[in-house]
PyMOL Python script that loads the backbone (N, CA, C, O; Angstrom):
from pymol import cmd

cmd.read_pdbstr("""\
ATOM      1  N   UNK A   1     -49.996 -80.760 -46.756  1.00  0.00           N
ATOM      2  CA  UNK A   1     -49.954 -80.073 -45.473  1.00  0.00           C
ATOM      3  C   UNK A   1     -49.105 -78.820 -45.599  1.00  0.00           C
ATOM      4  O   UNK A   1     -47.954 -78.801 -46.034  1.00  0.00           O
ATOM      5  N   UNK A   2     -49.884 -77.652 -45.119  1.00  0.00           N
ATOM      6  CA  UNK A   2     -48.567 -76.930 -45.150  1.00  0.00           C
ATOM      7  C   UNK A   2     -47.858 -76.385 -43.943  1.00  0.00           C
ATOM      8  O   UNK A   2     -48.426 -76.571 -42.867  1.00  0.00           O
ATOM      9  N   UNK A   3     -46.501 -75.625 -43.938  1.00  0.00           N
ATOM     10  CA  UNK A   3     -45.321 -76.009 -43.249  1.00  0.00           C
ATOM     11  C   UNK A   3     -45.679 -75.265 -42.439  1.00  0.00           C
ATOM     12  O   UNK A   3     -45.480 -74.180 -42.983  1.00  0.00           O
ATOM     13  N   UNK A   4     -46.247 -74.993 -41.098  1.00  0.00           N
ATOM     14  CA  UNK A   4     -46.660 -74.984 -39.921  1.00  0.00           C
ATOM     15  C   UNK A   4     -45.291 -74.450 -39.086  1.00  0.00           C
ATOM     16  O   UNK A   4     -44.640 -75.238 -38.400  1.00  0.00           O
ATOM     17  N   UNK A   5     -44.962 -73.168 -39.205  1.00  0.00           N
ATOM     18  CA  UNK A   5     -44.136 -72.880 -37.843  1.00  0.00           C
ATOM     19  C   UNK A   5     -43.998 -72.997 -36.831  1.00  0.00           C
ATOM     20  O   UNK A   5     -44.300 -71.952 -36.255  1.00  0.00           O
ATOM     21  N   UNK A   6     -43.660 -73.788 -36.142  1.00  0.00           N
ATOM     22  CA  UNK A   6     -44.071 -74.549 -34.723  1.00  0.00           C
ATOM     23  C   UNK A   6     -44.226 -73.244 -33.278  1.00  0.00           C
ATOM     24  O   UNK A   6     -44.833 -73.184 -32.208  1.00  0.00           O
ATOM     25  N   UNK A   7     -43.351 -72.433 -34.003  1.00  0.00           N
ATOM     26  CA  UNK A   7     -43.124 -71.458 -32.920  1.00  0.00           C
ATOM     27  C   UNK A   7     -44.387 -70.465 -32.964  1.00  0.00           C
ATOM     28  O   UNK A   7     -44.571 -69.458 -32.280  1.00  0.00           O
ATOM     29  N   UNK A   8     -45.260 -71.065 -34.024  1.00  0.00           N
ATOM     30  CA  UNK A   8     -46.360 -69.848 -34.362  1.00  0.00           C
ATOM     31  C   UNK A   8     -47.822 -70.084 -33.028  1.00  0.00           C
ATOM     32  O   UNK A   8     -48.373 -71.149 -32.749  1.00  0.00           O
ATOM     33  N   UNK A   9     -48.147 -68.512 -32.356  1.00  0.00           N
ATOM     34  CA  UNK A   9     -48.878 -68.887 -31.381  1.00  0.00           C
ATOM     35  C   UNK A   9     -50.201 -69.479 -32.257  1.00  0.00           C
ATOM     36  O   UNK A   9     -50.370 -69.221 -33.448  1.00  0.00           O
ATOM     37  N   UNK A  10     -51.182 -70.392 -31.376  1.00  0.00           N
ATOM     38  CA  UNK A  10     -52.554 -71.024 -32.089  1.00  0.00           C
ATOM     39  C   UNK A  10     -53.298 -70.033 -32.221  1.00  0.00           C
ATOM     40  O   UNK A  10     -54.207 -70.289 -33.011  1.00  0.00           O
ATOM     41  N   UNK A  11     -53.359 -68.587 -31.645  1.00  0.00           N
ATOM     42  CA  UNK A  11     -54.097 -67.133 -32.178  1.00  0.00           C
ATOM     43  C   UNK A  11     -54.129 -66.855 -33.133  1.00  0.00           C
ATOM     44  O   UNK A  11     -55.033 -66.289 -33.748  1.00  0.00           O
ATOM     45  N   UNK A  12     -52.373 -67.463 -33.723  1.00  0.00           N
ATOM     46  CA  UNK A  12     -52.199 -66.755 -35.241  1.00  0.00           C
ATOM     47  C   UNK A  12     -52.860 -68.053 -36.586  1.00  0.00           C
ATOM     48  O   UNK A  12     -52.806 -67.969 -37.813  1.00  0.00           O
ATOM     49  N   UNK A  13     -53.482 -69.240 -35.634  1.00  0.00           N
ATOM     50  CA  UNK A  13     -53.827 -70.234 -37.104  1.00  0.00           C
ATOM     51  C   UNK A  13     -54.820 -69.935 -37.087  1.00  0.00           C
ATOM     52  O   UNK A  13     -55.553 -69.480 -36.209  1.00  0.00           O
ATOM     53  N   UNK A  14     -55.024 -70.350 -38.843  1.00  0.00           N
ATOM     54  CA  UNK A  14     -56.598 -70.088 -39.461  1.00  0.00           C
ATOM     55  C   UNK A  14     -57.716 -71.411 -38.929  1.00  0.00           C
ATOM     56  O   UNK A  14     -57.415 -72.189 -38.024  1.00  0.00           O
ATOM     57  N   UNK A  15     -58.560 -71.446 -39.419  1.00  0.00           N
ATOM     58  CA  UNK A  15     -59.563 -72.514 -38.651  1.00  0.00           C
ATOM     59  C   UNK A  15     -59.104 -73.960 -39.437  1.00  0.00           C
ATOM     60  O   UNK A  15     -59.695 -75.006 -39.168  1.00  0.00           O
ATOM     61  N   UNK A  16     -58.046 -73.920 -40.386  1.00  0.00           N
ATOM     62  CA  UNK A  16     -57.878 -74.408 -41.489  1.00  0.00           C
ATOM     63  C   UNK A  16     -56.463 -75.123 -40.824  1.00  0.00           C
ATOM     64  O   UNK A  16     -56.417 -76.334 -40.609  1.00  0.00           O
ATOM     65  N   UNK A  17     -55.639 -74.458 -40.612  1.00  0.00           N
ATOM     66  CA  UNK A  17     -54.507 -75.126 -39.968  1.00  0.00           C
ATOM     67  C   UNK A  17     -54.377 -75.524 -38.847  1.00  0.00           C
ATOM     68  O   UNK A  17     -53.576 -76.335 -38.382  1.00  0.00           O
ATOM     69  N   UNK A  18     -55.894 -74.434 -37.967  1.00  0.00           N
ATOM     70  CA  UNK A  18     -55.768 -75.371 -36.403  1.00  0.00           C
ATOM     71  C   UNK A  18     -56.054 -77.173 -36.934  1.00  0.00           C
ATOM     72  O   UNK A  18     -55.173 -78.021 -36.789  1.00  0.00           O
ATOM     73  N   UNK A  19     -57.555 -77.513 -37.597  1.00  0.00           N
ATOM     74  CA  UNK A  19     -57.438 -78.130 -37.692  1.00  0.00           C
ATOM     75  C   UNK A  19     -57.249 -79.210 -38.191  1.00  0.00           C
ATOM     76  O   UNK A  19     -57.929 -80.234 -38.115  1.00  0.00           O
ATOM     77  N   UNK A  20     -55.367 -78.805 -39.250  1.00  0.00           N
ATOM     78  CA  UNK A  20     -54.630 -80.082 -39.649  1.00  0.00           C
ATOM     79  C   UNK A  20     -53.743 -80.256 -38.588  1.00  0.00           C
ATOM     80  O   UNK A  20     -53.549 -81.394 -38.161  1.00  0.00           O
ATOM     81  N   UNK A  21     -53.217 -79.363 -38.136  1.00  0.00           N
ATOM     82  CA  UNK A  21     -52.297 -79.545 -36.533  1.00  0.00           C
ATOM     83  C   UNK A  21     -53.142 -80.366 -35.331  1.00  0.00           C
ATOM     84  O   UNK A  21     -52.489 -81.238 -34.758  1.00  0.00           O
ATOM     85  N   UNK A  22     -54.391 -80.190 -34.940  1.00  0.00           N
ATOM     86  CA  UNK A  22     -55.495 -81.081 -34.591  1.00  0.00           C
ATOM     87  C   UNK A  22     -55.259 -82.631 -34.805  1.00  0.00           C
ATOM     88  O   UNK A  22     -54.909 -83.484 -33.989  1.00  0.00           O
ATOM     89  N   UNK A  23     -55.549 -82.731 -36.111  1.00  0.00           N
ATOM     90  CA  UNK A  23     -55.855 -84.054 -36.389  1.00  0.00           C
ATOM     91  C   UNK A  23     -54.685 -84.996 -35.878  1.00  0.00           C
ATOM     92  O   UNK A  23     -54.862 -85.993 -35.177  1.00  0.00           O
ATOM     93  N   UNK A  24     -53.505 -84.543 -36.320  1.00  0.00           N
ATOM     94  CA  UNK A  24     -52.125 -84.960 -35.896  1.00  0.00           C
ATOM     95  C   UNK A  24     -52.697 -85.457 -34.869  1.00  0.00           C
ATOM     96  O   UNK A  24     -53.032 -86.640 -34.809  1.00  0.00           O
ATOM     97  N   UNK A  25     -52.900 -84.491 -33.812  1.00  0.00           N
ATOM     98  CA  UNK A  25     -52.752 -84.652 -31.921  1.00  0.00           C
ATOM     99  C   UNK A  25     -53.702 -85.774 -31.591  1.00  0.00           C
ATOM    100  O   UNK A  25     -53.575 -86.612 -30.698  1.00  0.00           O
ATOM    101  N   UNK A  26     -54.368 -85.686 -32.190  1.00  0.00           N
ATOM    102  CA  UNK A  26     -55.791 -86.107 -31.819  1.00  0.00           C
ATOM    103  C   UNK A  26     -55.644 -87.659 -33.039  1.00  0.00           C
ATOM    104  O   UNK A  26     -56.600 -87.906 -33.774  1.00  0.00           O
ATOM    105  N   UNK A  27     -54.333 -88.569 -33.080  1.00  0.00           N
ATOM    106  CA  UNK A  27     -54.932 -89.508 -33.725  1.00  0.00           C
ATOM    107  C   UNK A  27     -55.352 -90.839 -33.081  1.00  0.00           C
ATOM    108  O   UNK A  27     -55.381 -90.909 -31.852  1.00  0.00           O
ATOM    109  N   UNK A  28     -55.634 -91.750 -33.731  1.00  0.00           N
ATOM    110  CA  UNK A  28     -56.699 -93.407 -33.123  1.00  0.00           C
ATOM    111  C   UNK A  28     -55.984 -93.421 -31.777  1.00  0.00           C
ATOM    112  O   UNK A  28     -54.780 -93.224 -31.613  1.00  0.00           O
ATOM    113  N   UNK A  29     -56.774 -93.647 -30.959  1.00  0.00           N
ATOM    114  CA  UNK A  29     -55.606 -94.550 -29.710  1.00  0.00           C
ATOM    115  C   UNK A  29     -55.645 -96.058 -30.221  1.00  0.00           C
ATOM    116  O   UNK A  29     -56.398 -96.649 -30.993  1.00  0.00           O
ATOM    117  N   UNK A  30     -54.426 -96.479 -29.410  1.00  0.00           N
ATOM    118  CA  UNK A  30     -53.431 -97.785 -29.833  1.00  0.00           C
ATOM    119  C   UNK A  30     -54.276 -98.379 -28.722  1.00  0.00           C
ATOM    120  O   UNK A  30     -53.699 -99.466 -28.769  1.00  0.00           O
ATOM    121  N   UNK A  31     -55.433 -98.602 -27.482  1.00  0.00           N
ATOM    122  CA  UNK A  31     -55.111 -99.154 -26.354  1.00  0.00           C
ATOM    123  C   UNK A  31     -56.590 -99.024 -26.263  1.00  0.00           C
ATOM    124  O   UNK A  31     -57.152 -97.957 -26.512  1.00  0.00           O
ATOM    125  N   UNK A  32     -57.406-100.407 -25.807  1.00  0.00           N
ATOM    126  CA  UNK A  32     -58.709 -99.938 -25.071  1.00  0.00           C
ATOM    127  C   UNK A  32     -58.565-100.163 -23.686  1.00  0.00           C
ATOM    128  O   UNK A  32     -57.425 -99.963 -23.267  1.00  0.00           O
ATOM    129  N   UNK A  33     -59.497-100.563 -22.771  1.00  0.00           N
ATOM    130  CA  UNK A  33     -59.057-100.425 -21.462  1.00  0.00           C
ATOM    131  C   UNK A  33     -60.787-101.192 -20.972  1.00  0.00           C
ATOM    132  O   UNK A  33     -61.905-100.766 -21.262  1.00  0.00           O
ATOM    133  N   UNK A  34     -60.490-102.141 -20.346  1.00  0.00           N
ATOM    134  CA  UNK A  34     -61.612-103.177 -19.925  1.00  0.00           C
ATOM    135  C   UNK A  34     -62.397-103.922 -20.318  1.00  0.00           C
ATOM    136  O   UNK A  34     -62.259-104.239 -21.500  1.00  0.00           O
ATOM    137  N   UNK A  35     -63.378-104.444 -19.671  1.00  0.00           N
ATOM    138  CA  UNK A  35     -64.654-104.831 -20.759  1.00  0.00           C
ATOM    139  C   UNK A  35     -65.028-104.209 -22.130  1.00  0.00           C
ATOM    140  O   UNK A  35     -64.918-104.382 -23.343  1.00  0.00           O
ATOM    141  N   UNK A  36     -65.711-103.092 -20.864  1.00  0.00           N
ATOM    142  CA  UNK A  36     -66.447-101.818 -21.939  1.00  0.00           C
ATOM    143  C   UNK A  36     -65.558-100.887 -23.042  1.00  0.00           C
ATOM    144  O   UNK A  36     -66.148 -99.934 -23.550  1.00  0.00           O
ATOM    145  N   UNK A  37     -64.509-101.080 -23.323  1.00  0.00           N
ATOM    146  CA  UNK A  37     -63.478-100.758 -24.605  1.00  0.00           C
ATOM    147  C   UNK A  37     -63.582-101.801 -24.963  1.00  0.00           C
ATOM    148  O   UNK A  37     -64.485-101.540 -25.758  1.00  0.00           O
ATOM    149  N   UNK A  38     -63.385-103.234 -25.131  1.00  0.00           N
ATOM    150  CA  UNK A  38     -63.359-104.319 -25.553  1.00  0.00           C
ATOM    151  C   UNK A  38     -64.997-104.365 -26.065  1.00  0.00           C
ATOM    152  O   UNK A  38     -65.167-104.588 -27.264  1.00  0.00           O
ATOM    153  N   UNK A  39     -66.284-104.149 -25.151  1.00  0.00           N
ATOM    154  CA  UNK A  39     -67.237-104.337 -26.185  1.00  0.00           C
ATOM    155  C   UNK A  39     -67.389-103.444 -26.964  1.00  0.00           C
ATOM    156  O   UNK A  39     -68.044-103.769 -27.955  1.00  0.00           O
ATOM    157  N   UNK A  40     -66.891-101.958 -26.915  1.00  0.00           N
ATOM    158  CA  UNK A  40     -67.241-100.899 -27.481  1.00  0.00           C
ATOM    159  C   UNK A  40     -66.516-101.187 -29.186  1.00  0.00           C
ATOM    160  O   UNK A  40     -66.925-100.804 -30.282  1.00  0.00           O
ATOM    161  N   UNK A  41     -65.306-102.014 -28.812  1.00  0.00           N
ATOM    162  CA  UNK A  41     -64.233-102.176 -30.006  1.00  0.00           C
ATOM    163  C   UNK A  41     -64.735-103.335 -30.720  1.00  0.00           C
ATOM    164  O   UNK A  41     -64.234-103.527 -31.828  1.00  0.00           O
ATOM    165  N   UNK A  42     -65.734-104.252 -30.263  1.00  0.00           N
ATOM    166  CA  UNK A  42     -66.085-104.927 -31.344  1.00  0.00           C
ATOM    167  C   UNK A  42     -68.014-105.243 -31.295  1.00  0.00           C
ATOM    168  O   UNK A  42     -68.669-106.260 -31.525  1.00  0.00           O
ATOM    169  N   UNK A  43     -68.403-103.879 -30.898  1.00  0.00           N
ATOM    170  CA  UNK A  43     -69.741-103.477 -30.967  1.00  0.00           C
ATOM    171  C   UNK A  43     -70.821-104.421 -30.783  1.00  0.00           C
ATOM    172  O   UNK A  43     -71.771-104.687 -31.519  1.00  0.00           O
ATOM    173  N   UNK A  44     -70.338-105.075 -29.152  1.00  0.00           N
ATOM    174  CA  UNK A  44     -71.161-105.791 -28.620  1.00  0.00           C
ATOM    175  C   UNK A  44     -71.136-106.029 -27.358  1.00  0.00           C
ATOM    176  O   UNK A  44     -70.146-105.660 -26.726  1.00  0.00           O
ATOM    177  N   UNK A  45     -72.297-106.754 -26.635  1.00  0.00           N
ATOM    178  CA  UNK A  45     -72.362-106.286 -25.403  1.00  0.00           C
ATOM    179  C   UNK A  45     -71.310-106.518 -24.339  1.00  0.00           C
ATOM    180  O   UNK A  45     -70.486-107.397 -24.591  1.00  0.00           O
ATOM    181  N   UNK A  46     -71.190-105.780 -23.032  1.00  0.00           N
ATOM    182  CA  UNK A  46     -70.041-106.616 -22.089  1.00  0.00           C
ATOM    183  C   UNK A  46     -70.533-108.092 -21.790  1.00  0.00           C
ATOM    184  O   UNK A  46     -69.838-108.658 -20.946  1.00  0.00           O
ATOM    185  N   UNK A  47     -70.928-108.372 -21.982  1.00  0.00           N
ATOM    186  CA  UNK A  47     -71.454-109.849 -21.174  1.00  0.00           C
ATOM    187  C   UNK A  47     -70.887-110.689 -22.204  1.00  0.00           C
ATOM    188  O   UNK A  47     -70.136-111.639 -21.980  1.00  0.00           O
ATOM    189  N   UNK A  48     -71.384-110.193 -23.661  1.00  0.00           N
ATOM    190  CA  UNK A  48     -70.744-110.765 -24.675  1.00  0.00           C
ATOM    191  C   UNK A  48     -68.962-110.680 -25.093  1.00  0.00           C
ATOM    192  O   UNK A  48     -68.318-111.606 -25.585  1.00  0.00           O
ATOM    193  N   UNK A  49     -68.541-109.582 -24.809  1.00  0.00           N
ATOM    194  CA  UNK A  49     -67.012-109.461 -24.995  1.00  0.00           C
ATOM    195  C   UNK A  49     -66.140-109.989 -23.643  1.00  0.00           C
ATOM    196  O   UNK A  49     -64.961-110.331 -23.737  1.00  0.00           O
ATOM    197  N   UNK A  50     -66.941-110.004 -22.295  1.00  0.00           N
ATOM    198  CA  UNK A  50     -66.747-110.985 -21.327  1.00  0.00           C
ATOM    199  C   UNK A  50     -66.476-112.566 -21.703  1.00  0.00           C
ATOM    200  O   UNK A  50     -65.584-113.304 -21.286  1.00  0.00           O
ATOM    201  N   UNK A  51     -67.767-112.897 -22.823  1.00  0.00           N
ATOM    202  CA  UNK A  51     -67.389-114.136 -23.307  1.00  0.00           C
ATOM    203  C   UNK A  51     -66.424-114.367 -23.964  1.00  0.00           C
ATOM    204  O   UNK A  51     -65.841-115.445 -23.848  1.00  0.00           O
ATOM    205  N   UNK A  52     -65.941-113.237 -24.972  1.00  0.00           N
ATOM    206  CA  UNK A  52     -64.823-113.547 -25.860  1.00  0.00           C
ATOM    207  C   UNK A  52     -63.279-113.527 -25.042  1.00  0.00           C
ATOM    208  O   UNK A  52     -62.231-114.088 -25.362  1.00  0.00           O
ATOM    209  N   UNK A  53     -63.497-112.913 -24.219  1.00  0.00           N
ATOM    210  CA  UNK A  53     -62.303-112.827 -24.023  1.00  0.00           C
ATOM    211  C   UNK A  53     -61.922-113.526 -22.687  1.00  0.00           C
ATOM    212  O   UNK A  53     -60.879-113.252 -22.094  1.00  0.00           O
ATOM    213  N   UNK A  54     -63.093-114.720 -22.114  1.00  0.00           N
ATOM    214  CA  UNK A  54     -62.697-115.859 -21.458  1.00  0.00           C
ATOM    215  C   UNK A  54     -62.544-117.001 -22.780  1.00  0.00           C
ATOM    216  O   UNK A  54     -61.881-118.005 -22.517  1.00  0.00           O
ATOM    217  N   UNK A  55     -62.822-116.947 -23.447  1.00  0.00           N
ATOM    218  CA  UNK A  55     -62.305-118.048 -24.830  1.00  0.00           C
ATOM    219  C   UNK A  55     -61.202-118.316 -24.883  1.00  0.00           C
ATOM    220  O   UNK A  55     -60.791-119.477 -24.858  1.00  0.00           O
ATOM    221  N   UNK A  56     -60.362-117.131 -24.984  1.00  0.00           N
ATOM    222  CA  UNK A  56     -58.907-117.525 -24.706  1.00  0.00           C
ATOM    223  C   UNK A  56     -58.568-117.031 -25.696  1.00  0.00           C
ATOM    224  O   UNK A  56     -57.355-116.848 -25.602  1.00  0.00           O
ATOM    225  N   UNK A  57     -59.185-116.454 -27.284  1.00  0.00           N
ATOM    226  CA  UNK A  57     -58.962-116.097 -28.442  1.00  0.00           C
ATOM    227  C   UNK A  57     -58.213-115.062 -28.358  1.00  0.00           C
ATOM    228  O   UNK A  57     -57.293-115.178 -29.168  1.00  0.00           O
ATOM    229  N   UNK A  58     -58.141-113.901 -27.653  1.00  0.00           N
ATOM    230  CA  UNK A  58     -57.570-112.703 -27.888  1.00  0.00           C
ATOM    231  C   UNK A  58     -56.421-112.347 -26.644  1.00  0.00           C
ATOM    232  O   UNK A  58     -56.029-111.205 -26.404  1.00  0.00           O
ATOM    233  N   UNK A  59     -55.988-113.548 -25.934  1.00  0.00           N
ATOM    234  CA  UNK A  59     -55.031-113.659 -25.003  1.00  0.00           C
ATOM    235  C   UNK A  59     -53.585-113.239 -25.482  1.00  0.00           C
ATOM    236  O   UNK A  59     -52.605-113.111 -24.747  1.00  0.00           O
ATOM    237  N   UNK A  60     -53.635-113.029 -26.988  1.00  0.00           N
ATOM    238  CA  UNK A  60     -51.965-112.708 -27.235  1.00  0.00           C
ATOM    239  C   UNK A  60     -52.163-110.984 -27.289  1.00  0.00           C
ATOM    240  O   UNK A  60     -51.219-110.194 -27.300  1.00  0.00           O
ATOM    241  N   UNK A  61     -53.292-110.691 -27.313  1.00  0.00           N
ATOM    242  CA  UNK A  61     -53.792-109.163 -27.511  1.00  0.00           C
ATOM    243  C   UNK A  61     -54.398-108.362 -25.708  1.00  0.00           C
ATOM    244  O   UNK A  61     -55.148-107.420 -25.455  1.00  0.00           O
ATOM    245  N   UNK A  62     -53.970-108.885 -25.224  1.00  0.00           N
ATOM    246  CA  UNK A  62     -54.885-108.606 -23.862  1.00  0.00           C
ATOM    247  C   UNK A  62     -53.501-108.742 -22.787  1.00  0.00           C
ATOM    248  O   UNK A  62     -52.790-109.741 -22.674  1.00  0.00           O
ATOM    249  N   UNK A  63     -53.392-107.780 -22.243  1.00  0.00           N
ATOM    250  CA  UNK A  63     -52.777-107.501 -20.768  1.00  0.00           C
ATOM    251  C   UNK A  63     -53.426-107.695 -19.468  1.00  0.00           C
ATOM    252  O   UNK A  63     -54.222-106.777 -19.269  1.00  0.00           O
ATOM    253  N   UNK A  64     -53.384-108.570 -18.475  1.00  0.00           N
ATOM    254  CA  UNK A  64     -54.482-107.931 -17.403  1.00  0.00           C
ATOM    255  C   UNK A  64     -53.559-108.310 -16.193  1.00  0.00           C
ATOM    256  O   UNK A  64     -52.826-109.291 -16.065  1.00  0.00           O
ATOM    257  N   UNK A  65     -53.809-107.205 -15.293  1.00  0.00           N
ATOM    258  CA  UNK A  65     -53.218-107.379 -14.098  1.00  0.00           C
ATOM    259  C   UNK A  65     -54.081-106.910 -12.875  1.00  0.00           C
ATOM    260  O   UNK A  65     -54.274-105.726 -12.598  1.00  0.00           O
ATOM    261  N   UNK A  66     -54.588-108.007 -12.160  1.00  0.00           N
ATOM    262  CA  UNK A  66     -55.720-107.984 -11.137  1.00  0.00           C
ATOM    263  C   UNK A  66     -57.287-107.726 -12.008  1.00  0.00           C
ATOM    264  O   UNK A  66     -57.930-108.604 -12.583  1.00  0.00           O
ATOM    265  N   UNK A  67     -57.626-106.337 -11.901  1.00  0.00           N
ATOM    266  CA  UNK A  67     -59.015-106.240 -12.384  1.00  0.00           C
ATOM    267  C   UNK A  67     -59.123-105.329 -13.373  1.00  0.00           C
ATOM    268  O   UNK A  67     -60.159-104.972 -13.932  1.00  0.00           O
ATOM    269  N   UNK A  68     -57.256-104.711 -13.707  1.00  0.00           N
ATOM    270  CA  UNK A  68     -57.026-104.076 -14.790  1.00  0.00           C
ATOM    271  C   UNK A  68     -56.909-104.610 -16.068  1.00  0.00           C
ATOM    272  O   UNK A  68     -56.272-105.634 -15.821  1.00  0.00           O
ATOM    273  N   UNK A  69     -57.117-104.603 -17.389  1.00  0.00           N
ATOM    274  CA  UNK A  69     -57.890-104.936 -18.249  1.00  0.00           C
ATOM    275  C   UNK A  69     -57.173-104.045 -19.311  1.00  0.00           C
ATOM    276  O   UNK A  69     -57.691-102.937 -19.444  1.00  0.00           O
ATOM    277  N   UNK A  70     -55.920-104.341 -20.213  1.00  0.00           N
ATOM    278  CA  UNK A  70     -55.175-103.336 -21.443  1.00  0.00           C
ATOM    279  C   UNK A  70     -55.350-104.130 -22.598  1.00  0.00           C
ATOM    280  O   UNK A  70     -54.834-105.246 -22.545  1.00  0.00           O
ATOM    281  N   UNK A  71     -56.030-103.782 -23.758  1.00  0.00           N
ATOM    282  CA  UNK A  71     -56.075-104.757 -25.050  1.00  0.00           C
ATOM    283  C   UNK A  71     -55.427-103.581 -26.003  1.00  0.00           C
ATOM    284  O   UNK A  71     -55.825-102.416 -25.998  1.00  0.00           O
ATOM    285  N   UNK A  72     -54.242-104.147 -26.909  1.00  0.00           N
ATOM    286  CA  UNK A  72     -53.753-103.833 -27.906  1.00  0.00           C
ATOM    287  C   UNK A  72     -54.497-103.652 -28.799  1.00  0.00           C
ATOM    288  O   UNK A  72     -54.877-104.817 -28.687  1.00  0.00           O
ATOM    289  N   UNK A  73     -55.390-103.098 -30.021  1.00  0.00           N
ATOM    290  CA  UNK A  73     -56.680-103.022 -30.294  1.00  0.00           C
ATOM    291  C   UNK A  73     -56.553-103.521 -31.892  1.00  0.00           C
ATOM    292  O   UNK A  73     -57.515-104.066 -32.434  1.00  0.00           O
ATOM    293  N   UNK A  74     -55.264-103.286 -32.619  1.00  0.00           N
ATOM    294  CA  UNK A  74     -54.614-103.611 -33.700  1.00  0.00           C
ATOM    295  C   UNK A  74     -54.122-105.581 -33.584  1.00  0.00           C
ATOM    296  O   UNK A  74     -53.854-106.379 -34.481  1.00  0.00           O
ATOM    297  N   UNK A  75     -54.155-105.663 -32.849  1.00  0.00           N
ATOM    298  CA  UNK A  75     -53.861-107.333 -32.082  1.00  0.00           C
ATOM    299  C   UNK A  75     -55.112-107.433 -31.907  1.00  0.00           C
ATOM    300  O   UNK A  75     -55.805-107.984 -32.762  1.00  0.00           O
ATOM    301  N   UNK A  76     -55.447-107.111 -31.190  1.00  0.00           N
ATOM    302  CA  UNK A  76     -57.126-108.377 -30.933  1.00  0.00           C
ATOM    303  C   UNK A  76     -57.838-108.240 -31.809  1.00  0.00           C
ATOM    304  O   UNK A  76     -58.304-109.351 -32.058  1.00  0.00           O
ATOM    305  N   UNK A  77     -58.596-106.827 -33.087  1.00  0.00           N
ATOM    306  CA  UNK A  77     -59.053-107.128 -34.300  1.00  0.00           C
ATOM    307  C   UNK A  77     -58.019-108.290 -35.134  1.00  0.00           C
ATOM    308  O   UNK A  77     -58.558-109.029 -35.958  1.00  0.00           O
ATOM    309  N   UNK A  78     -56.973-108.372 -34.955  1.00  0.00           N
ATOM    310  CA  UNK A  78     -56.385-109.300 -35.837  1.00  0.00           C
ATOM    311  C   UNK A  78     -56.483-110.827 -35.574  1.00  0.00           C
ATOM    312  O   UNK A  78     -56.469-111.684 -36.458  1.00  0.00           O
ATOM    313  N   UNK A  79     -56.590-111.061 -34.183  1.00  0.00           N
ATOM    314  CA  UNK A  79     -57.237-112.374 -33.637  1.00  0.00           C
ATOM    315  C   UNK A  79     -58.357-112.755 -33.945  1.00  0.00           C
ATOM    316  O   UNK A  79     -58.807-113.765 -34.486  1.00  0.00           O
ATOM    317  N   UNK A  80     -58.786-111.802 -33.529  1.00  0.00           N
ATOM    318  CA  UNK A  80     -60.474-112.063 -33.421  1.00  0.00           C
ATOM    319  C   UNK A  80     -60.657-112.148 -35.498  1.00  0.00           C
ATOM    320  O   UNK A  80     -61.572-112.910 -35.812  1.00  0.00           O
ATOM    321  N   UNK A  81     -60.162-111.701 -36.335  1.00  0.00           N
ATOM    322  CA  UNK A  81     -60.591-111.739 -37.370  1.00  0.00           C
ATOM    323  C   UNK A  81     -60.024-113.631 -37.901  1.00  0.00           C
ATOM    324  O   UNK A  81     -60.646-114.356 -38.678  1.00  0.00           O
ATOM    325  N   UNK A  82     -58.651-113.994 -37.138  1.00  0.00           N
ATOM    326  CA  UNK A  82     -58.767-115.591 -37.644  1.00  0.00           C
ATOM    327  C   UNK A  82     -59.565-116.386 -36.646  1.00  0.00           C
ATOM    328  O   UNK A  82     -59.498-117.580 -36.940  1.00  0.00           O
ATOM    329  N   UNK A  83     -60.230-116.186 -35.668  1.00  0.00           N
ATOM    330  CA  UNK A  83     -61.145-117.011 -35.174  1.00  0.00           C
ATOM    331  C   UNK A  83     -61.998-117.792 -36.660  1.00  0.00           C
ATOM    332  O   UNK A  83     -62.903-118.611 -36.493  1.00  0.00           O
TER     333      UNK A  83
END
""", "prot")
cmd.dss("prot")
cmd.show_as("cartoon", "prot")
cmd.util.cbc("prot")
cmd.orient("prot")
């Protein structure tokens, strides 16, 4: 990587350093958010990740409060992989 002056405006980067400064910003999110992150994260349907996650399997990976819905995504692949 190279050493990136922080104070330097993004006018002055090449297409090359915008995007290694990019990638930084822009890394994995830590967090899905409902069903549809939950089926999207293990590439199957809601009805189906509905099922998994009334199983009870991924309960140490899953937050929910009312109809809100937070899965740790590094935790529930890790559950779901000792099922």
């Amino acid at each position: 990587m190279k050493n990136i002056d922080p104070k330097t405006p993004i006018w002055r980067l090449t297409v090359e350093e915008f995007l290694e400064v990019s990638k930084n910003i822009n890394s994995e999110k830590k967090y899905e958010f409902g069903l549809k992150g939950l089926a999207k994260m293990l590439g199957c349907s809601i009805s189906k990740a509905s099922e998994i996650k009334s199983s009870g399997v991924l309960d140490d990976a899953i937050i929910q409060n009312g109809n809100i819905i937070i899965i740790d995504k590094e935790k529930a692949l890790a559950l779901f992989a000792q099922k």
